[in-house]
C-alpha positions as CSV (number, residue, x, y, z in Angstrom):
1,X,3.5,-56.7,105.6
2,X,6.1,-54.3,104.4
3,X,7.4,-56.9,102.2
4,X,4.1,-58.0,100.6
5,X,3.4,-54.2,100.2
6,X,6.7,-53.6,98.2
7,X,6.0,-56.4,96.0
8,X,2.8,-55.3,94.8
9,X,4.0,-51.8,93.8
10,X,6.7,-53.1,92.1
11,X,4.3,-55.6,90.6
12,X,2.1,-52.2,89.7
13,X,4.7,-50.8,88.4
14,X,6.0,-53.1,86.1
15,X,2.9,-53.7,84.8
16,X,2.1,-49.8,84.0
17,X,5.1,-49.9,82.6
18,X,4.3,-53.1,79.8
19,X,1.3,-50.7,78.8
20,X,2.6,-48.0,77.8
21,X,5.5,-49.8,76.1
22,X,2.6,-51.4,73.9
23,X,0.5,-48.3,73.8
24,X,3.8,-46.2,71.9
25,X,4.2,-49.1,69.7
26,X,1.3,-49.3,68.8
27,X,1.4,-45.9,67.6
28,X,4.6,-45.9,66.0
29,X,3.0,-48.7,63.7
30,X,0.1,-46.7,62.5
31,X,2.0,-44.0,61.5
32,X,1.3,-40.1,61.2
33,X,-2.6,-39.3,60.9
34,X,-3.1,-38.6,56.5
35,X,-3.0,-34.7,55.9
36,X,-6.2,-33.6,53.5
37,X,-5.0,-31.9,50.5
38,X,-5.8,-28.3,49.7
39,X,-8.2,-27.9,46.8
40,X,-7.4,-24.4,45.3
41,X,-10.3,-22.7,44.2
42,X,-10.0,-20.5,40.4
43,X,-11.4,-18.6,38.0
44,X,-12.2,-19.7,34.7
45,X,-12.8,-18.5,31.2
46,X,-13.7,-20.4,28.4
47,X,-12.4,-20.2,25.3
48,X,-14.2,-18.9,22.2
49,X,-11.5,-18.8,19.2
50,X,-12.5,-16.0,16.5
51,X,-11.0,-13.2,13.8
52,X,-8.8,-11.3,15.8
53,X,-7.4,-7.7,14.7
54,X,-4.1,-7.2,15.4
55,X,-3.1,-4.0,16.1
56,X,1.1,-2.3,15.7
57,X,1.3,-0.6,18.9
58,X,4.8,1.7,18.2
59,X,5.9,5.4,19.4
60,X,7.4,8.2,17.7
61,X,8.1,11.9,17.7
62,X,6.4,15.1,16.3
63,X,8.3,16.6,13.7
64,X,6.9,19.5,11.5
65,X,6.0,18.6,8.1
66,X,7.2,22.0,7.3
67,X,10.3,23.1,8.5
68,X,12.9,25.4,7.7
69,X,16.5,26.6,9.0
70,X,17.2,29.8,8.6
71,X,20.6,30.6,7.6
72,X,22.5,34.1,5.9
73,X,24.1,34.1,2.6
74,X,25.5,37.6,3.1
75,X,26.7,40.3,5.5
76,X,24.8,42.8,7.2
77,X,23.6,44.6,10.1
78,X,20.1,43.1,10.8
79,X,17.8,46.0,10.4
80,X,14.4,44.9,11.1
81,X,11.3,42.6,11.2
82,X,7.6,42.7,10.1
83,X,7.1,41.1,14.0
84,X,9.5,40.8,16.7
85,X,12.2,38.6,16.2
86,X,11.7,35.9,19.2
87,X,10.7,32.2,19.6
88,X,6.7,32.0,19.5
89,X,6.4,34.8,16.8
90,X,3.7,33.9,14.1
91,X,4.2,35.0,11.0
92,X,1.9,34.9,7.9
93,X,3.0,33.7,4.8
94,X,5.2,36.4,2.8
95,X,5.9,38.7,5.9
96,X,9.8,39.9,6.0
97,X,11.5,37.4,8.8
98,X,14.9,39.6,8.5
99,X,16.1,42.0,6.3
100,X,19.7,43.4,6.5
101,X,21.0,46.7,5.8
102,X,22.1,46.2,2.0
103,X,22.8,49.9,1.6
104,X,26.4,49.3,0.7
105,X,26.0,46.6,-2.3
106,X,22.8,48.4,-3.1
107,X,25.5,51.3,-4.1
108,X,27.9,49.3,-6.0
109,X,24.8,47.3,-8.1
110,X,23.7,51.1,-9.3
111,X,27.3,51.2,-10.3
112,X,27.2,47.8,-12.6
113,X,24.4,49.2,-13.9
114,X,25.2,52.4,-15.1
115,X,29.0,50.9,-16.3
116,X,26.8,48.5,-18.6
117,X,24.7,51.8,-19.6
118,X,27.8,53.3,-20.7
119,X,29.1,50.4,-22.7
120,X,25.7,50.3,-24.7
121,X,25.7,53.6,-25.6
122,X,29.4,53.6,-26.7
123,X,28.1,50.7,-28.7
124,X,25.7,52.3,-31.1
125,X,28.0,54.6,-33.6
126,X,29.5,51.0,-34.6
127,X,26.6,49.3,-34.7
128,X,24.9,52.5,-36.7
129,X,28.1,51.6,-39.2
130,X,28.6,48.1,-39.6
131,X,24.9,46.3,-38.4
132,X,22.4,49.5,-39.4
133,X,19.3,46.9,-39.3
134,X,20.3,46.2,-35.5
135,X,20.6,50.0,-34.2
136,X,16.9,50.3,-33.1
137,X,16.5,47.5,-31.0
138,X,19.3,48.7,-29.1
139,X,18.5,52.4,-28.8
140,X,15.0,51.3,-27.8
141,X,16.5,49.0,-25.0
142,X,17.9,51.9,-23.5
143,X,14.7,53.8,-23.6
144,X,13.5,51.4,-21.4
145,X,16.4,51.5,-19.3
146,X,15.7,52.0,-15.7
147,X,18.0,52.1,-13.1
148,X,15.7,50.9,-10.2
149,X,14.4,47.9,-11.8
150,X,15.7,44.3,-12.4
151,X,17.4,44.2,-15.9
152,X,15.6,43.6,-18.9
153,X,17.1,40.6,-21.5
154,X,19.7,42.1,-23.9
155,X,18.1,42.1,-27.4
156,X,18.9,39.1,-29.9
157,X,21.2,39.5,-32.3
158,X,19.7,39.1,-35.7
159,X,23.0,37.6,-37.0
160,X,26.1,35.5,-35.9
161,X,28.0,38.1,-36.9
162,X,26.2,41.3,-34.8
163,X,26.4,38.0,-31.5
164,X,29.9,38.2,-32.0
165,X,30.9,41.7,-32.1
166,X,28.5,42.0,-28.9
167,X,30.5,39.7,-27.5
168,X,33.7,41.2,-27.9
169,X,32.7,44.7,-26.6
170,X,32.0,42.2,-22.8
171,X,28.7,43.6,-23.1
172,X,26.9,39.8,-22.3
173,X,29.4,39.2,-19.8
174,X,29.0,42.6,-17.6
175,X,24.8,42.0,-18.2
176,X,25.6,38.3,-16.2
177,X,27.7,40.0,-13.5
178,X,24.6,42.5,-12.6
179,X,22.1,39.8,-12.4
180,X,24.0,37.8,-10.4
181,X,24.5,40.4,-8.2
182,X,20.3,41.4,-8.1
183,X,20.4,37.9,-6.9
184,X,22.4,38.1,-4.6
185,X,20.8,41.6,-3.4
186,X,17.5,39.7,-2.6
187,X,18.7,37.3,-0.2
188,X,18.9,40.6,2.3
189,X,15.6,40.0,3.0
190,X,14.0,36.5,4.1
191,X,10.2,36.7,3.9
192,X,7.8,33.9,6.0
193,X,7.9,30.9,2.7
194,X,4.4,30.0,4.9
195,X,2.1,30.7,7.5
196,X,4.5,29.8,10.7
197,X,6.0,30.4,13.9
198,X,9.4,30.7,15.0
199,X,11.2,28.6,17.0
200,X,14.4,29.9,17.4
201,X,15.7,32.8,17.5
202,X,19.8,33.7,17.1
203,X,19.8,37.1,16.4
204,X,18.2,40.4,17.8
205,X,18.2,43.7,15.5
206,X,21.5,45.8,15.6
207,X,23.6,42.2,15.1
208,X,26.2,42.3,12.5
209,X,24.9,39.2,10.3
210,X,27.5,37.4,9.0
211,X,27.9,34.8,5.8
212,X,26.6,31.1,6.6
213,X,25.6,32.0,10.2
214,X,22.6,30.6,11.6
215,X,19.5,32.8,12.3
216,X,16.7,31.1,13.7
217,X,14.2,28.1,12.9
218,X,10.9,28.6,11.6
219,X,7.9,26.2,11.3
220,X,4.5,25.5,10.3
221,X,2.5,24.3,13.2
222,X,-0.5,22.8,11.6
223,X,0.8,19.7,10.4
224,X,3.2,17.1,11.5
225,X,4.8,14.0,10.7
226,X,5.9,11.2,13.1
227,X,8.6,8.3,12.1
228,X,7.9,5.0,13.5
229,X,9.5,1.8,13.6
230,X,7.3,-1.5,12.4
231,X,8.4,-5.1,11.7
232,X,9.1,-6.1,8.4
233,X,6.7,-9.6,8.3
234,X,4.1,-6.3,8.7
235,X,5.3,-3.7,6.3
236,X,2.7,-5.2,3.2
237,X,-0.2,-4.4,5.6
238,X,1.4,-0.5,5.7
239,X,-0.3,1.2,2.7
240,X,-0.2,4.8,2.2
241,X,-3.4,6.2,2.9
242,X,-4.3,3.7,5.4
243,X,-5.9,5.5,8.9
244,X,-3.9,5.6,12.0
245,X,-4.9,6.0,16.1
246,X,-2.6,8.0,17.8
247,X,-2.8,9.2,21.5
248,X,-0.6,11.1,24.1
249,X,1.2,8.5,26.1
250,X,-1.0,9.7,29.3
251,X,-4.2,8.4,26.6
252,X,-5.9,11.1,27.5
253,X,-6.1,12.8,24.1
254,X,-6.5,11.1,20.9
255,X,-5.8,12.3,16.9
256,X,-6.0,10.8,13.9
257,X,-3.3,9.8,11.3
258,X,-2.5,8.8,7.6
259,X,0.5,6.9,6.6
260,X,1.9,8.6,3.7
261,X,4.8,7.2,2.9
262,X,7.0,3.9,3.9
263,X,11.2,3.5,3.5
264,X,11.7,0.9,1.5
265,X,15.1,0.4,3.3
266,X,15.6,-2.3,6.2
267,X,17.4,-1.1,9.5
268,X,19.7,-4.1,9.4
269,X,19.8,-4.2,13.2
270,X,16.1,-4.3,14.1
271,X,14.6,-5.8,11.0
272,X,12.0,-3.3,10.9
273,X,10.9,-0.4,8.3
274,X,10.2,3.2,9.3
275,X,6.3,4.2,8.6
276,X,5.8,7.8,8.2
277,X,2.3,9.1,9.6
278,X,0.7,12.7,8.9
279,X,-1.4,14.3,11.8
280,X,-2.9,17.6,12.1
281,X,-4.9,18.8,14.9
282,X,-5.0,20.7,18.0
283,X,-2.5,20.6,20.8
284,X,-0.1,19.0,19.0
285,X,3.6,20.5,18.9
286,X,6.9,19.3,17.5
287,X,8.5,17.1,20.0
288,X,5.8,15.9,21.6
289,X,6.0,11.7,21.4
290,X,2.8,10.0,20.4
291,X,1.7,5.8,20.6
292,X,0.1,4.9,17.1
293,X,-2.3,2.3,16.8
294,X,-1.9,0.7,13.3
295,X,-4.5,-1.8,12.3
296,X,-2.4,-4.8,10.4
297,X,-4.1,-7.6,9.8
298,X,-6.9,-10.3,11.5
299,X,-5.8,-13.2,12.4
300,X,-7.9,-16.4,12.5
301,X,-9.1,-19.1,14.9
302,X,-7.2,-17.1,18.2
303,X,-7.8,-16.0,21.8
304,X,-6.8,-13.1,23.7
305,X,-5.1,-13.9,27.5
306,X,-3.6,-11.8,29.7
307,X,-0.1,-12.3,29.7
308,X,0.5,-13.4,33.0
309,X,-1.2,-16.4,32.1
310,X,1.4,-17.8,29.9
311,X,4.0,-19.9,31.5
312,X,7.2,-20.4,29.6
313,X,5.9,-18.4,26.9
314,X,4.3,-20.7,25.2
315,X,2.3,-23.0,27.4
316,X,-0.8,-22.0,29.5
317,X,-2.9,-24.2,32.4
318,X,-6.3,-26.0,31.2
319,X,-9.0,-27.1,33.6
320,X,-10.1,-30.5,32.6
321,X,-13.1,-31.3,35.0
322,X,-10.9,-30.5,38.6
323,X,-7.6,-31.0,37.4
324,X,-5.2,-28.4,35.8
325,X,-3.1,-29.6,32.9
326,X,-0.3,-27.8,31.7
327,X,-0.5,-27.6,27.7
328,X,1.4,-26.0,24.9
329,X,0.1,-23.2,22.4
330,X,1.7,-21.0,19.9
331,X,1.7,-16.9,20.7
332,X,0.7,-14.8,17.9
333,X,0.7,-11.3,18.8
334,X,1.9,-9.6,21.6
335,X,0.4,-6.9,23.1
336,X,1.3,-4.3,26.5
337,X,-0.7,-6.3,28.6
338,X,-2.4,-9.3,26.8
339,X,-1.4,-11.9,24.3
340,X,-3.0,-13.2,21.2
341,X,-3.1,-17.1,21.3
342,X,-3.6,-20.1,18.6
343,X,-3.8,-23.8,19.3
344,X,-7.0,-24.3,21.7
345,X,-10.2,-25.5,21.2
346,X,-13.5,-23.8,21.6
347,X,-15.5,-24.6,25.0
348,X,-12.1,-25.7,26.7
349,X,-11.8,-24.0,30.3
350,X,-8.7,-22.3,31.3
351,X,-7.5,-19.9,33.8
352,X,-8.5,-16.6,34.2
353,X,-6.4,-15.0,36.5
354,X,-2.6,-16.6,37.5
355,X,-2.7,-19.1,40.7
356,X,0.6,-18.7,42.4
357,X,2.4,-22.2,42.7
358,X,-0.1,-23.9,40.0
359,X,1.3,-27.3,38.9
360,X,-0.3,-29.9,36.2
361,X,-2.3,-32.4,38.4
362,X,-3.1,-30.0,40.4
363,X,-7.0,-30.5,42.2
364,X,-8.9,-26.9,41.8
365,X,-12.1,-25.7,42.2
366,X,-13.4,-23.5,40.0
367,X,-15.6,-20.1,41.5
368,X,-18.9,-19.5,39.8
369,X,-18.3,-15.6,40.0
């Protein structure tokens, strides 16, 4: 018995064990189970090619159309101003800026004066004697002779003869040396040449003010100019006169520009012109940097994409039926956050927003919303 019951177990045995033998191969002959593919589902746009404007989006800074450095062409104690001397003043147009204490060469201009008085009147007995017919025009310039007032023009001679004996008595030559010096008396005193405010200010009163120093800047707020930089395959579109957007670089305020003039020099290393745009409003100050909007040109039979849609630069995914295919345009314009596109047809579908690991081939499905 114990050897019939040993037998059958180990016939048992071997016979589970043929099974599962078959059973694995078996399996090993089909193979892994197929894996479904993933169909990606997308959004879709479809394009509708028209005129597009292009617009130059560049940046500059504010600079004051009216400007001026203030410099002294003479010493002097700086005496006093119509306002107070500090950055933020306004002044109104012809209001003294800085004058300086000209007491001194006041003095020795009164001096010229009354030396070239003295020569005329030492003049006369010889004119009297030798050029009669030119005695009263010279007795009735120093009638009018007044010490506190600008010099008067010498009178003309009514011969070559009486120009030459005036010239030998250095009476021309000391009448130069006293206007040049009223000249030079005037520039103690700097008056507003417009409406402004000052910006700087390198002197207080009580400062000795001396030759070719610097004083102070002084500005007319009200209107401004900004430089900006603009390709050379655009500068025909830049016409003076043409209207220009400009906003804060927050675009929270906007203003509105005229080009008014355009370099007709090249920056070598850029290959662009500089544009020069007017602006006047409020809120604006010099150094403030502003985006211009400049409208160039429309450009015909393109699409506008965002960016991100362009792979390569110059390719971009279409959807034909459920399939993307990868095809090549040509980029016109490019804008902050969107490109302008040429080279599809109308009614072709593309992508409207970027599908991370998109390939052509690819099986989508395309959302209704």
């Amino acid at each position: 018995m114990r050897s019939l019951i040993t037998i059958i177990l180990g016939a048992l045995l071997i016979a589970a064990g043929l099974f599962g033998y078959k059973k694995l191969s078996n399996i090993k002959k089909q193979g892994p189970p197929p894996t479904e593919k993933k169909v990606a589902s997308v959004y879709a746009q479809t394009v509708a090619n028209s005129d597009i404007p292009i617009f130059i989006t560049t940046s500059g800074q504010l600079v004051a159309k009216n400007k001026v450095q203030l410099f002294s062409e003479v010493q002097g104690i700086f005496e006093n101003s119509a306002r107070e001397f500090k950055p933020g003043i306004f002044y109104k147009k012809g209001e003294v800026l800085l004058k300086l204490n000209s007491a001194e060469f006041f003095a020795s201009l009164q001096a010229q004066k009354s030396a070239l008085y003295n020569q005329i009147v030492a003049l006369l007995p010889d004119l009297q004697l030798d050029f009669p017919e030119a005695l009263p025009n010279w007795k009735s310039y120093l009638a009018k002779f007044d010490m506190d007032k600008a010099l008067a023009p010498l009178p003309e001679p009514l011969s070559e003869k009486e120009k030459l004996f005036i010239a030998g008595r250095n009476i021309q030559s000391a009448w130069y040396n006293i206007k040049n010096q009223q000249v030079r008396l005037s520039k103690y005193v700097i008056y507003a040449p417009f409406s402004g405010v000052l910006t700087e200010a390198d002197v207080t009163p009580g400062t000795l003010v001396r030759a070719g120093q610097k004083l102070g800047e002084f500005i007319d707020p009200s209107v401004f100019e900004m430089e900006v930089p603009v390709n050379i395959s655009l500068e025909g579109r830049l016409k003076t006169g043409k209207q220009v957007a400009l906003h804060d670089l927050e675009k929270k305020k906007t203003w509105n520009g005229t080009i008014i003039r355009v370099n007709g020099k090249v920056d070598a290393t850029s290959q662009t012109v500089k544009a020069y745009i007017q602006v006047r409003g409020e809120d604006l100050k010099e150094g403030m940097y502003l985006e211009a909007e400049i409208s160039a040109k429309d450009e015909a039979e393109t699409f506008e994409i965002d960016r991100k849609l362009l792979v390569e630069n110059n390719k971009i995914f279409v959807i034909l039926d459920t399939v993307l295919e990868l095809r090549q345009i040509t980029p016109v314009y490019f804008n902050e956050n969107s490109v302008v596109i040429k080279g599809l047809e109308d009614g072709i579908r593309i992508l409207a927003k970027p599908v991370p690991g998109a390939y052509s081939g690819m099986k989508v499905e395309v959302l209704k919303d």
